[in-house]
LOZAFI-111551 format. One line per 4 residues: number of its first residue (from 1); their letters; for each residue x, y, z of C-alpha. Coordinates in nm, 2 decimals, decimal comma. Layout:
NUM> A> X/Y/Z; ...
***
This chain:
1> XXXX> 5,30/-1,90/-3,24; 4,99/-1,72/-3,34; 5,10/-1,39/-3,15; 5,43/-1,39/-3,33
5> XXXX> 5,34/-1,43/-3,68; 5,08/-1,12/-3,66; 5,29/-0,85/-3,61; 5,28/-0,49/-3,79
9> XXXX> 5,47/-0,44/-4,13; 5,75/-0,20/-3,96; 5,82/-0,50/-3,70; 5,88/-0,75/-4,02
13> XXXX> 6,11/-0,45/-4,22; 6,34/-0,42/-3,85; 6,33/-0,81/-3,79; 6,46/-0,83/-4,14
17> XXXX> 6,75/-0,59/-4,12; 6,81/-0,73/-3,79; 6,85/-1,08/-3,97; 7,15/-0,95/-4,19
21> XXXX> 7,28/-0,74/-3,89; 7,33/-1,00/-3,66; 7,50/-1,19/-3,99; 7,76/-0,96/-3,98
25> XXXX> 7,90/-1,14/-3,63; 7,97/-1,53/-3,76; 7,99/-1,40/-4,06; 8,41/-1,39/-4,03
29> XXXX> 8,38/-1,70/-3,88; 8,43/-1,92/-4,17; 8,69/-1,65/-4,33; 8,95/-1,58/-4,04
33> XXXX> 9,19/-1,88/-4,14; 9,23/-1,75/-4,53; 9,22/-1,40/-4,39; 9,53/-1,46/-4,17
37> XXXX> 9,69/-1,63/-4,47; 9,63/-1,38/-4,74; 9,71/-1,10/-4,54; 9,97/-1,28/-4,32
41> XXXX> 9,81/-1,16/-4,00; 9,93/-1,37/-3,63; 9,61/-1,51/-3,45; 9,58/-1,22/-3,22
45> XXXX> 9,59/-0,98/-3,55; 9,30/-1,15/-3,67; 9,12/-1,17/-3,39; 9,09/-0,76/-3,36
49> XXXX> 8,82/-0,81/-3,63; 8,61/-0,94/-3,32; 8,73/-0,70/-3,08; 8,71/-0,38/-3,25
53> XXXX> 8,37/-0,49/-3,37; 8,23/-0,55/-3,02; 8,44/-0,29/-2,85; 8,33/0,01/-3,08
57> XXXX> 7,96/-0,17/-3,04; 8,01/-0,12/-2,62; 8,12/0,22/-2,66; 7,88/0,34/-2,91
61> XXXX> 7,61/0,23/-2,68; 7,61/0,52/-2,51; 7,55/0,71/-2,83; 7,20/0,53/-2,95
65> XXXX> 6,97/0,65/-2,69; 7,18/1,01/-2,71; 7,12/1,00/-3,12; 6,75/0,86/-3,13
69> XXXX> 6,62/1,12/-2,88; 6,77/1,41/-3,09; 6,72/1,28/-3,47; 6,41/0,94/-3,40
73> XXXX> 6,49/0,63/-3,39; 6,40/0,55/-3,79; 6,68/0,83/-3,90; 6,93/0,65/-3,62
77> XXXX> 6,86/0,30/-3,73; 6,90/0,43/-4,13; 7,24/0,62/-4,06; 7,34/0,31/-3,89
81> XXXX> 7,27/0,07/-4,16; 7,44/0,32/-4,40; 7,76/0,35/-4,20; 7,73/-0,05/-4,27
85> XXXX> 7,71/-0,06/-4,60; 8,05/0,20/-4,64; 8,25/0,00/-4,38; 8,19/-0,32/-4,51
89> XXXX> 8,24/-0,27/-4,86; 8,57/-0,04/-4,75; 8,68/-0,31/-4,52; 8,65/-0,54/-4,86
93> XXXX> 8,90/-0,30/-5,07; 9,14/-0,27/-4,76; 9,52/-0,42/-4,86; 9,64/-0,51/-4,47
97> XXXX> 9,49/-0,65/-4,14; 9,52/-0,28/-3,98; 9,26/-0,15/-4,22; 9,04/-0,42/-4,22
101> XXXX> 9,03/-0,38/-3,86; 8,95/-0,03/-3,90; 8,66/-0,03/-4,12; 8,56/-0,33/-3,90
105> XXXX> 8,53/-0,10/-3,61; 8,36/0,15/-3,80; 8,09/-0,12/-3,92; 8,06/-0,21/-3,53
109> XXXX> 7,95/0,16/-3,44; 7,67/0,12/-3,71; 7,58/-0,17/-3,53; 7,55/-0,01/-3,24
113> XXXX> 7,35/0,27/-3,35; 7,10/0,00/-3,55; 7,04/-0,27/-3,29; 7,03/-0,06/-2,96
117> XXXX> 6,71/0,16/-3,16; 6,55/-0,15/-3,34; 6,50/-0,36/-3,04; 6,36/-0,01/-2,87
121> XXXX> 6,13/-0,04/-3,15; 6,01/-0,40/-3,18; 5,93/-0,41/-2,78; 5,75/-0,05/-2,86
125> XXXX> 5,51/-0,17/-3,16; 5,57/-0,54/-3,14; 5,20/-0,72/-3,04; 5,22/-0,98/-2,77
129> XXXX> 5,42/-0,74/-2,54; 5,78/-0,75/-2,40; 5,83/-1,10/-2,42; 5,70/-1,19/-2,74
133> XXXX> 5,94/-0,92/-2,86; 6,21/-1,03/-2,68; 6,13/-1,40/-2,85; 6,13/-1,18/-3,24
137> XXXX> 6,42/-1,01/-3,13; 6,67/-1,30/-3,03; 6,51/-1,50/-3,35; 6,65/-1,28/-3,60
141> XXXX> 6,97/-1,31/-3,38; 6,96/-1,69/-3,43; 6,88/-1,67/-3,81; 7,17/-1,40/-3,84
145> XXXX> 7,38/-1,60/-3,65; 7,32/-1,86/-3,83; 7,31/-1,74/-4,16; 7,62/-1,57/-4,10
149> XXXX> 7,85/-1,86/-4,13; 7,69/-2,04/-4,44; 7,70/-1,72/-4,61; 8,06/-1,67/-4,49
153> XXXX> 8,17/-2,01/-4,60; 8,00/-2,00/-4,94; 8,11/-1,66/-5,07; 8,41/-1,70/-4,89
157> XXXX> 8,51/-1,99/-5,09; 8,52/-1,75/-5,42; 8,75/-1,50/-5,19; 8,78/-1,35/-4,83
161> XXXX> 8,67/-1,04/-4,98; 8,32/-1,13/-5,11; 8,17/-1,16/-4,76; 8,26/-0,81/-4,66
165> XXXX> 8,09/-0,68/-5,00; 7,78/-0,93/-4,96; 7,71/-0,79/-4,67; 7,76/-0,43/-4,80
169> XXXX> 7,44/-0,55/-5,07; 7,25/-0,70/-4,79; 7,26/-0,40/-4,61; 7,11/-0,16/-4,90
173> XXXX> 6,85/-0,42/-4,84; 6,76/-0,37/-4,51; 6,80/0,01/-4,52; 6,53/0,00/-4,85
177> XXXX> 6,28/-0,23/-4,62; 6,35/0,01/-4,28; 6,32/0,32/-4,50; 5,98/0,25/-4,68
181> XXXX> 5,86/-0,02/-4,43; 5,89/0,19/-4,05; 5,69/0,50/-3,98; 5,86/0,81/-3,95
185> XXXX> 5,93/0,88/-3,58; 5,96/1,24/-3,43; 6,28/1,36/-3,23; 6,19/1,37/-2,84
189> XXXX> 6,07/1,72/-2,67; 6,42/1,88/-2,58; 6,33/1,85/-2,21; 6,32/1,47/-2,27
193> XXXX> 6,62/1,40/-2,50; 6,87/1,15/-2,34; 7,22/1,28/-2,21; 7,53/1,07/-2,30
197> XXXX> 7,57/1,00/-1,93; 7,22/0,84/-1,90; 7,28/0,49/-1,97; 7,60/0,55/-1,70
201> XXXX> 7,38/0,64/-1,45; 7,10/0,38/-1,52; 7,40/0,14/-1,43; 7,40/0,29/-1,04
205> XXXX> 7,08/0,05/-0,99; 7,26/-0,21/-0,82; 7,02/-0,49/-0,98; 7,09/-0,37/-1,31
209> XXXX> 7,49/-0,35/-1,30; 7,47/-0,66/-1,12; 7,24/-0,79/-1,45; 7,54/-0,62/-1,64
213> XXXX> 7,80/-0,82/-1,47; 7,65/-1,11/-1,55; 7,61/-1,07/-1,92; 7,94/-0,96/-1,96
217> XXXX> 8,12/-1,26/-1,80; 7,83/-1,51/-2,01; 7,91/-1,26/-2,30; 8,34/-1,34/-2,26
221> XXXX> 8,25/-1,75/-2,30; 7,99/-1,72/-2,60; 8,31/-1,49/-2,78; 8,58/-1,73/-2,65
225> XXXX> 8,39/-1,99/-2,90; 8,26/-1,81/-3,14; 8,53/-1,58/-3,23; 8,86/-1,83/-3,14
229> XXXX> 8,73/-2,18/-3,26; 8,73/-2,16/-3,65; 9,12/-2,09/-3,55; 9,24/-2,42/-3,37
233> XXXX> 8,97/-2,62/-3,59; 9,17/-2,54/-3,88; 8,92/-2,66/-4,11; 8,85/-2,54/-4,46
237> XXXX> 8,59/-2,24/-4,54; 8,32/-2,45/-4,66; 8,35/-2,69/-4,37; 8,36/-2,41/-4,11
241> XXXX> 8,02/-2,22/-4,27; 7,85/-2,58/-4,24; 7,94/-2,62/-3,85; 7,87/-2,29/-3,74
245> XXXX> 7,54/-2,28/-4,00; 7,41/-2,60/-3,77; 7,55/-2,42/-3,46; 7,36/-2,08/-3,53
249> XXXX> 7,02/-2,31/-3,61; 7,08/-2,42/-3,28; 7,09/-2,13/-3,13; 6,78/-2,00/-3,32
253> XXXX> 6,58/-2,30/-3,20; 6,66/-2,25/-2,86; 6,55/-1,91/-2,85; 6,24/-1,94/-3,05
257> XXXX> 6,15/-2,30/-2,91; 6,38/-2,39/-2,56; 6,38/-2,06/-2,40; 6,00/-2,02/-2,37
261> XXXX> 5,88/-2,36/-2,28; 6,14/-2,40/-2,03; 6,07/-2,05/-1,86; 5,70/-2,20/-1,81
265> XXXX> 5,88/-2,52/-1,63; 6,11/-2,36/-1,43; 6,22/-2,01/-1,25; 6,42/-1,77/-1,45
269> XXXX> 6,71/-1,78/-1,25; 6,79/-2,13/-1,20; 6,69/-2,19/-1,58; 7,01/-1,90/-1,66
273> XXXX> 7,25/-2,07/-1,37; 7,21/-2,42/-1,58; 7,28/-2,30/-1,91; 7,56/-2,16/-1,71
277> XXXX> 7,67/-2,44/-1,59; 7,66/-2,61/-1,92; 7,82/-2,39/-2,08; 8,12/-2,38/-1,89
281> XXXX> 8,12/-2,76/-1,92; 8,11/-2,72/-2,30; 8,43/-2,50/-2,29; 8,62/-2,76/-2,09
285> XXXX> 8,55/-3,01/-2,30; 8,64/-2,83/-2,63; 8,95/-2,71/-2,45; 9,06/-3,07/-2,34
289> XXXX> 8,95/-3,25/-2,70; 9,18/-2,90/-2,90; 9,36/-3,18/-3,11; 9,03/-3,39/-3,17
293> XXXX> 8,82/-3,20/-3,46; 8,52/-3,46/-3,44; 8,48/-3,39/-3,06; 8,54/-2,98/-3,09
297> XXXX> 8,28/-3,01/-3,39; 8,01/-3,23/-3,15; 8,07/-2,98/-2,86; 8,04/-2,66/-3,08
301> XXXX> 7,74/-2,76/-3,23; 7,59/-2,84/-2,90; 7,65/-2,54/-2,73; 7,39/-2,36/-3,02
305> XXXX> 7,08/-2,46/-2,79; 7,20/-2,37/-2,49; 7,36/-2,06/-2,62; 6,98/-2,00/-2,73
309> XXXX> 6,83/-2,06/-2,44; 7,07/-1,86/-2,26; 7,04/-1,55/-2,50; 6,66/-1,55/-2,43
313> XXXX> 6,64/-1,58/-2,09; 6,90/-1,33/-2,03; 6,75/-1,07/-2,21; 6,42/-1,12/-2,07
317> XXXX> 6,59/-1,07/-1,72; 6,81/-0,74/-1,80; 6,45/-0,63/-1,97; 6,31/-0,63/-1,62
321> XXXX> 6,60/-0,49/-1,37; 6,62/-0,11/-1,44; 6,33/0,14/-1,36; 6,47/0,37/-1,62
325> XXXX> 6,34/0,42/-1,98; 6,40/0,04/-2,14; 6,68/0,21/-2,43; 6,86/0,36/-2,19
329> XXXX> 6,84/0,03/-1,97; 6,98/-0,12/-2,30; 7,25/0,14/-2,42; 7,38/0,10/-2,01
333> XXXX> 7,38/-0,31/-2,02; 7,49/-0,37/-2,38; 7,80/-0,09/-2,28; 7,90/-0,32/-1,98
337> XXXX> 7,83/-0,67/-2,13; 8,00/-0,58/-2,50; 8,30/-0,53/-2,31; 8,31/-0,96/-2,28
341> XXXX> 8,30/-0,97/-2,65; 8,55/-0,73/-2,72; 8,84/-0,87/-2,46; 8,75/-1,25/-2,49
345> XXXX> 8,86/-1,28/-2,88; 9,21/-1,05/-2,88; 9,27/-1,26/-2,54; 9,26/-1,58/-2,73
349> XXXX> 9,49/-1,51/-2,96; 9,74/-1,36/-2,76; 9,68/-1,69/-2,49; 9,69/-1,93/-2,80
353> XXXX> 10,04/-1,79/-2,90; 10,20/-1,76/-2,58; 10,02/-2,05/-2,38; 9,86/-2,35/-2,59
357> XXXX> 9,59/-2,38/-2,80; 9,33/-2,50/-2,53; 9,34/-2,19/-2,30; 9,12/-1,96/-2,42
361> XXXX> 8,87/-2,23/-2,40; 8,95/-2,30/-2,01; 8,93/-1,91/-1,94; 8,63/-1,89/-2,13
365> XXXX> 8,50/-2,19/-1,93; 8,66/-2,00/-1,57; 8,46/-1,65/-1,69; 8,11/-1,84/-1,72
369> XXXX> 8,17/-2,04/-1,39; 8,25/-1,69/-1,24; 7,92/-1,55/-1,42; 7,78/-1,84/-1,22
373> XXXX> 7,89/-1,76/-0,87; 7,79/-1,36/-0,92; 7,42/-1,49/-1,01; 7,38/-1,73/-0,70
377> XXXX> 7,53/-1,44/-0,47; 7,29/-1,16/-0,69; 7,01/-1,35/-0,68; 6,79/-1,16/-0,45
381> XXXX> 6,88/-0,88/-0,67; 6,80/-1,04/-1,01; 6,45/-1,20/-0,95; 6,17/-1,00/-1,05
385> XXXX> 5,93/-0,92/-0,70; 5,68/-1,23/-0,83; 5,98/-1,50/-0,85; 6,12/-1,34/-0,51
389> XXXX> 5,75/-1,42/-0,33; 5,65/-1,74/-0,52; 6,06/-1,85/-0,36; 5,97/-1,71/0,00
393> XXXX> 5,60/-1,92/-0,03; 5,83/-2,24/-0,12; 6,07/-2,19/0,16; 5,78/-2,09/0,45
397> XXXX> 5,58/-2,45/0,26; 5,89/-2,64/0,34; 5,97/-2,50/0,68; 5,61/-2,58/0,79
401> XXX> 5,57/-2,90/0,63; 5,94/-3,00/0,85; 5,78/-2,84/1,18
***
C-alpha cells in the first residue's frame, strides 16, 4: 500500500478529477425513475442518457490521442473537464428528454477527451509502474462509481435537476486541482503527432481486437445492470443511491483489494473467465428474481466485487496486448469496448417494452457467456509470453509426470 500512497502531486489532482468523472456514470442511476416521470419519457427514452453518453465516449476516442499530441495532454484533459461543466449544467436547464440527451452526449465527449489523456498520464508519472497505476486508475473508478449514486440519490431527492448542476460544481473542482496541480505538458514534435486513424489501425493486432472484443461483450453485461436495473427495481431515489452506493464500494474494494491478491494466486486469464462466469450467473439470477426486490437488491450488490475484480484484471490485460504507443492502444480498445455500453442500455429499454422485464438481464447474461467463449478460443492470443511459457512448463510437467 506503501507504493500507492507515495505518488507525485499531479497524480493526486488527476486521480481526483477522475473520482468526480467516473461519478458522472451511476450518477443517473438513482434519478432515471423521476426523470421519466417529470419529463414523461418511455424506458427506452431514458435510457439514451446511457447510450449517448457511452456512444459519444467510443467515438470520441479516436479524438484524445489525435487532440493530446497536437495541444498536450494537460490542455486536452482541461478542455475536457470544461466541456463537462457546460453540458451538465445545460443538460440541468434542458425542458424535454431530447435535450437532456443532447447535452448528455456532449458531456460524454468531455469524458472522452479527460479519461483517455489522464490515465495516459497516471501510467506515465505514476510510481510503482503500470500496474500500480492501473490499481490508482480503476480506484478512482470505484470511488466515482460509487459516489455517483449516493450523490445521485441525495441531491436527487431535492430535484432530478440538482445532480446535473452538482456535477457541473464538482467539475470546476477538478479543472482548478488539474490546472494548478499537473505540469504543463508540450504538444508532440509534428512528425510524432497521432493521426485520427491510429487507434484504428492499432486495432489490426489481432491480440488487441481480440482484447477489444472481449471488453466490449464484458462491457454490454456491466451496462445491462448498471444502466437498466434502477428501472424494474422501481424503488425510490434515496433507496436507489443507497444500493448502488454499496454496489460501487464493492466495486472499489475489489479493484483496490480482490484484483491484486488474486492475480498473485492465480493466472490472468482464468482469474477474467471466472468473474465471467460469475457474472453471467449474476444476470440470470436478477433476471429470473425481476418481481423479487430483496433478491435483485442481494444480487446487485454482489456483482460490485466481481465487477471490481473484473475491471482490474481487464485493464491490466488490454495494457499489455498492443505494441503501439499505450494512448493509442487505449483510444483503439475504449472505441471498440464503449460500443457495449452504448447498445446494452437503449436495448433494454426497447426489450423491456416489447418483451418482459427480465430480458435485458438474460441478454446481458448471453453477451458475458459469449465474452466467455471468445477468451477460452483467444487465449493463446491474450496471455502475455510469461503466462504462455509458465502454461506450456505445466502441460510438459503433467505429460511427464503421466509417461
Amino acid at each position: 500500500m506503501d507504493r500507492l500512497r507515495h505518488q507525485p502531486a499531479a497524480v493526486w489532482a488527476v486521480l481526483l478529477a477522475c473520482v468526480v468523472a467516473f461519478m458522472g456514470i451511476g450518477l443517473v442511476d438513482p434519478i432515471l425513475p423521476i426523470i421519466a416521470k417529470g419529463l414523461h419519457a418511455s424506458p427506452s427514452q431514458v435510457e439514451l442518457l446511457f447510450t449517448s453518453y457511452f456512444a459519444i465516449i467510443g467515438v470520441a476516442n479516436l479524438l484524445a490521442g489525435f487532440t493530446a499530441s497536437r495541444i498536450g495532454a494537460k490542455n486536452t484533459m482541461l478542455v475536457g473537464l470544461i466541456l463537462v461543466v457546460v453540458c451538465s449544467a445545460a443538460a440541468g436547464a434542458s425542458s424535454s428528454v431530447g435535450t437532456v440527451v443532447a447535452f448528455r452526449a456532449g458531456w460524454g465527449l468531455g469524458i472522452a477527451l479527460f479519461i483517455s489523456t489522464s490515465m495516459t498520464t497516471i501510467v506515465g508519472q505514476a510510481r510503482g509502474g503500470v500496474s500500480v497505476a492501473v490499481i490508482l486508475f480503476e480506484s478512482a473508478l470505484g470511488v466515482g462509481i460509487a459516489s455517483g449514486p449516493l450523490v445521485g440519490g441525495l441531491l436527487g431527492g431535492i430535484g432530478w435537476r440538482i445532480p446535473f448542476f452538482g456535477v457541473a460544481v464538482l467539475m470546476s473542482i477538478s479543472f482548478i486541482a488539474i490546472f494548478s496541480g499537473v505540469p504543463k505538458t508540450a504538444p508532440a514534435p509534428r512528425a510524432e503527432r497521432i493521426s485520427l486513424v491510429a487507434p484504428l489501425k492499432a486495432l489490426t493486432e489481432h491480440r488487441l481486437l481480440v482484447g477489444s472484443v472481449v471488453a466490449l461483450l464484458y462491457n454490454f453485461g456491466f451496462f445491462m445492470l448498471l444502466a437498466y436495473t434502477p428501472l424494474p427495481l422501481d424503488l425510490g431515489v434515496h433507496e436507489l443511491g443507497a444500493v448502488f452506493f454499496a454496489w460501487g464500494v464493492l466495486v472499489a474494494l475489489g479493484a483496490i483489494f480482490g484484483a491484486p491478491a488474486l492475480a498473485q494466486r492465480f493466472p490472468r486469464i482464468p482469474l477474467l473467465a471466472a468473474t465471467f462466469v460469475l457474472l453471467a450467473i449474476d444476470l440470470l439470477v436478477i433476471g429470473l428474481a425481476i418481481h423479487d426486490k430483496t433478491i435483485m437488491v442481494v444480487a446487485i450488490i454482489a456483482s460490485g466485487l466481481v465487477l471490481g475484480v473484473a475491471n482490474a484484471t481487464l485493464s491490466n490485460m488490454l495494457l499489455g496486448l498492443s505494441t503501439t504507443d499505450t494512448s493509442i492502444a487505449a483510444s483503439g480498445t475504449n472505441f471498440v469496448r464503449f460500443a457495449g455500453g452504448a447498445i446494452a442500455p437503449f436495448l433494454a429499454g426497447k426489450l423491456s417494452e416489447h418483451v418482459n422485464a427480465a430480458s435485458p438481464l438474460y441478454v446481458g447474461s448471453a453477451a458475458v457467456a459469449v465474452g466467455f467463449v471468445v477468451m477460452l478460443f483467444g487465449r493463446g492470443l491474450l496471455e502475455s509470453e510469461d503466462e504462455a511459457e509458465t502454461r506450456r512448463a505445466r502441460k510438459r510437467s503433467r505429460v511427464l509426470e503421466a509417461a
